[in-house]
C-alpha positions in Angstrom: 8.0 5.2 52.3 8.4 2.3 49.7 11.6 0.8 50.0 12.6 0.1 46.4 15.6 -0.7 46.8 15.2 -3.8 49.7 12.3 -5.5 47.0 9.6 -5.0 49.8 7.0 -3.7 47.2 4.3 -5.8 45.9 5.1 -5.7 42.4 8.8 -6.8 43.5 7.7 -9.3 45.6 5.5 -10.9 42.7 8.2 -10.6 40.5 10.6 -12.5 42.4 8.2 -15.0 42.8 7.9 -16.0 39.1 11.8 -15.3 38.9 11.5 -18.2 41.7 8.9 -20.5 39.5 10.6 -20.2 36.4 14.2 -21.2 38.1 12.4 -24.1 39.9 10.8 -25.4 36.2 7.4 -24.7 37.9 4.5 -23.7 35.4 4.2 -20.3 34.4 1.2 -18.1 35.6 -1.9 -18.3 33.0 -2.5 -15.1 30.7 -5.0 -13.9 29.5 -5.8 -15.3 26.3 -4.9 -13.9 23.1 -7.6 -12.5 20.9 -8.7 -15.0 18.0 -8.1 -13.7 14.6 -11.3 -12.9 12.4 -10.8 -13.7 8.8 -14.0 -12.7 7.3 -13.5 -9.1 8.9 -9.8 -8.6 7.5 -11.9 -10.4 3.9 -14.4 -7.6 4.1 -11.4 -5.0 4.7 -9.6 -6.4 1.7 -12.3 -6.1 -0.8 -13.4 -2.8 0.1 -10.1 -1.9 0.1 -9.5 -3.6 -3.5 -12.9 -2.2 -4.9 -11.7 1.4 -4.0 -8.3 1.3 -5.1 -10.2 0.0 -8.2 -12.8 2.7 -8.8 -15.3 0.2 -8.7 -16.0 2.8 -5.4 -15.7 5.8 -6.6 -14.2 9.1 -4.9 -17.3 11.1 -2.7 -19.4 7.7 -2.8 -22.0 6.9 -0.5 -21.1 3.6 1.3 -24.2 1.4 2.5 -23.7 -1.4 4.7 -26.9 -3.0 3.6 -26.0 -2.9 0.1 -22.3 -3.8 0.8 -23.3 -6.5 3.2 -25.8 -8.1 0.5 -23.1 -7.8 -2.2 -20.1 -9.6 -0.4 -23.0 -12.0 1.0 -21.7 -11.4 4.9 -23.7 -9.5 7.4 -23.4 -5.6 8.2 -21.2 -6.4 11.7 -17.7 -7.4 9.7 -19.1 -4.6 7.1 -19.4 -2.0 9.6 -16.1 -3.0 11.1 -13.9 -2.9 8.2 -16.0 0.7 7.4 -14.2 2.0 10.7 -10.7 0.9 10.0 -10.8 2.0 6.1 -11.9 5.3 8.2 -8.7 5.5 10.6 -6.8 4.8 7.5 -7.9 7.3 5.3 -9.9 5.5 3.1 -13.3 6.2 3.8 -15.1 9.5 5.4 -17.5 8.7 8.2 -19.7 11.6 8.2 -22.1 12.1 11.6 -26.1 11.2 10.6 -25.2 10.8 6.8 -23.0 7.6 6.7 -19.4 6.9 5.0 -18.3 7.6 2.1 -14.9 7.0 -0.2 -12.7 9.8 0.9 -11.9 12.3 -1.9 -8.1 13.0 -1.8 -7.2 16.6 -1.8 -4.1 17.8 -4.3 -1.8 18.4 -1.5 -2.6 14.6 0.1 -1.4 13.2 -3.6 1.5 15.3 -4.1 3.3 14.0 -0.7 2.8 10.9 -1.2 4.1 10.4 -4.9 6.6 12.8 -4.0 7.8 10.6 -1.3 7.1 7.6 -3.4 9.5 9.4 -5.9 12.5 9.6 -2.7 11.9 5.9 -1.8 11.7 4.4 -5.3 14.5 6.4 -6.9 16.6 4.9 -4.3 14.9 1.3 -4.7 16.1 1.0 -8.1 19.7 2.6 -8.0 20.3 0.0 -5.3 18.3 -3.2 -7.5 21.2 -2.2 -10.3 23.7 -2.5 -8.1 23.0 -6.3 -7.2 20.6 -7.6 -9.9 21.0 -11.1 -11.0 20.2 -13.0 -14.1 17.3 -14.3 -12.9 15.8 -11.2 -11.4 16.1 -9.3 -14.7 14.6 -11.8 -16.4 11.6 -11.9 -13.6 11.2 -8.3 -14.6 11.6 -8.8 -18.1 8.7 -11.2 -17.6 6.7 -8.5 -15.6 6.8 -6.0 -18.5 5.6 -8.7 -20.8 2.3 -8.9 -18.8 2.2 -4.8 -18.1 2.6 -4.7 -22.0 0.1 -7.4 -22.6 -2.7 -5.5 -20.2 -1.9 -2.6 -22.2 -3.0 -4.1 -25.5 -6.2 -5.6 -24.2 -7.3 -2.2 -23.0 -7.8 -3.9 -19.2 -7.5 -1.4 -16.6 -7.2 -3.3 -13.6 -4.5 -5.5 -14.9 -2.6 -2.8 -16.0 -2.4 -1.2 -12.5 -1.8 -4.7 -11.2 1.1 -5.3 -13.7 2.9 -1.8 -12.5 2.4 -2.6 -8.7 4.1 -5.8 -9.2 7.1 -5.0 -11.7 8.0 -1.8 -8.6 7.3 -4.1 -6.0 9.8 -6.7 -7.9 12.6 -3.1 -8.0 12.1 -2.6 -4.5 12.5 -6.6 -3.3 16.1 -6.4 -5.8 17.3 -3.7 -3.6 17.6 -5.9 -0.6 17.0 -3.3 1.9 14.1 -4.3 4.3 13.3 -1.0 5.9 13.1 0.5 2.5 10.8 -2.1 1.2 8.5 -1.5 4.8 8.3 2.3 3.9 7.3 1.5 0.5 4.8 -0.9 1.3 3.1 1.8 3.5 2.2 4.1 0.4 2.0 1.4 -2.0 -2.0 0.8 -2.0 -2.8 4.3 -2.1 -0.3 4.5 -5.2 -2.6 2.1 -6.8 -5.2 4.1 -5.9 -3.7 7.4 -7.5 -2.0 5.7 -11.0 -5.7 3.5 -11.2 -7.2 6.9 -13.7 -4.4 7.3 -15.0 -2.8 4.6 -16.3 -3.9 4.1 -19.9 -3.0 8.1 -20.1 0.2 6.7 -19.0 -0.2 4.0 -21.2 2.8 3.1 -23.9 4.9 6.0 -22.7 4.8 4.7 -18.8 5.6 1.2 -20.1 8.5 2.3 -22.3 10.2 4.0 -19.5 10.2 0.4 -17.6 11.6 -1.6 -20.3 14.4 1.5 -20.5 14.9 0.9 -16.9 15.1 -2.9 -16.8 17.7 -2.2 -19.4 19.7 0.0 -17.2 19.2 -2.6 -14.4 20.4 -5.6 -16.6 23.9 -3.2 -16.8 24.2 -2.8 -13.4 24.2 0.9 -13.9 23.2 2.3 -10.0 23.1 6.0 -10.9 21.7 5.8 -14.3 19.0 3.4 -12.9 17.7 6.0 -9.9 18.0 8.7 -12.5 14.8 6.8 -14.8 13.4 5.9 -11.6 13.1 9.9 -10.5 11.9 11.0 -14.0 9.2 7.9 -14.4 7.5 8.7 -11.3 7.6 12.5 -11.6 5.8 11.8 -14.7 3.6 10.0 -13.0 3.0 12.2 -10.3 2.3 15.0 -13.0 0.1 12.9 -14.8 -1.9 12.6 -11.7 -2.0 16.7 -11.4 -2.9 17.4 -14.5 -6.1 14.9 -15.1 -7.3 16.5 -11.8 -6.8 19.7 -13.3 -8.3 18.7 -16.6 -11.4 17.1 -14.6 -12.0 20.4 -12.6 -12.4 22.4 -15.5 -14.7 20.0 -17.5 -17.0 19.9 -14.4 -16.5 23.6 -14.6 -17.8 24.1 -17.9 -21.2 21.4 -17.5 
């Protein structure tokens, strides 16, 4: 029987040993090395990533490496690679002797996340109220400025990007670190969700921020999560009901 307790084991003898080398200042065991990072494969992942998120991929999409390879001018290894991690996250469907393709999110997948999205950010911005400075306002004031700008020039893309940053900029103001992790977790696919409909959105979506920054400026907590909660219900709903809309024109063609 092993005697645990007297350190006769083999594992406890090799652990008192380097307990022994370490006290003596003698040089510590070599591990096995660490694996290097690979850049162009986390590059790949990020602009597959992006170009979904974007609708440049659309929804149900047939992803070829060959053509994605040729278009991002890398080879089909980092394609194929960042094709199997946008696959264990969701992303993309990898579908036995056909190929991937951009997942298509189902109507219950949406509603949990901007109804959790609704949770987080509700309490992001009743917290940012209660400790905004001068200077933070004003870095949101600036935000809207270039939401409001996107808006006017019709662009799409920048539009999404302006409403990612100015809620990113809400949850960094509330100061709570695991808050901003869990919001981080959901915030691409947000993107992905608001991309359709922001200019539905549009002037309404970006009239609710500026009422909100306002409400921040004052240091009003509750009043601040109360906009929060009704903006991105609003949004959520907007979401729901272009799906709805869509499934009925495809109905009648």
């Amino acid at each position: 029987m092993t005697e645990w307790g007297g350190g006769t084991s083999p594992a406890g003898a090799n652990g008192g040993r380097r307990r022994l080398a370490a006290a003596r200042g003698e040089p510590r065991a070599a591990r096995q090395p660490l694996e290097r990072p690979a850049p162009l494969r986390q590059a790949v992942y990020d602009v597959i990533a992006e170009m979904i998120i974007n609708r440049e991929l659309q929804p149900g999409e047939h992803l070829v490496e060959n053509e994605l390879a040729a278009q991002l001018g890398v080879s089909r290894q980092p394609v194929r690679e960042a094709l199997q991690r946008l696959q264990s996250e969701g992303w993309v469907d990898l579908r036995p002797a056909l190929g991937a393709f951009v997942h298509v999110p189902t109507e219950e997948e949406a509603d949990q996340l901007l109804t959790t999205r609704t949770l987080l950010e509700t309490e992001s911005a009743r917290l940012a109220a209660k400790q905004a400075t001068p200077e933070q306002v004003e870095r949101l004031r600036e935000l809207q400025r270039a939401g409001e700008k996107a808006l006017s020039d019709d662009d799409q893309v920048a539009l999404v990007d302006a409403n990612a940053a100015l809620h990113a900029h809400v949850v960094a103001m509330s100061g709570n670190k695991v808050l901003a992790q869990l919001i981080a977790m959901v915030d691409r696919r947000v993107r992905w969700y608001y991309s359709p409909i922001a200019r539905t959105r549009g002037r309404e979506a970006w009239d609710e921020h500026a009422a909100l920054i306002d409400v921040i400026a004052g240091r009003n907590s509750r009043r601040a999560g109360e906009i929060m909660r009704r903006h991105t219900e609003r949004t959520r709903e907007s979401y729901h009901q272009r799906r709805k809309e869509a499934a009925e024109r495809e109905a009648l063609g």
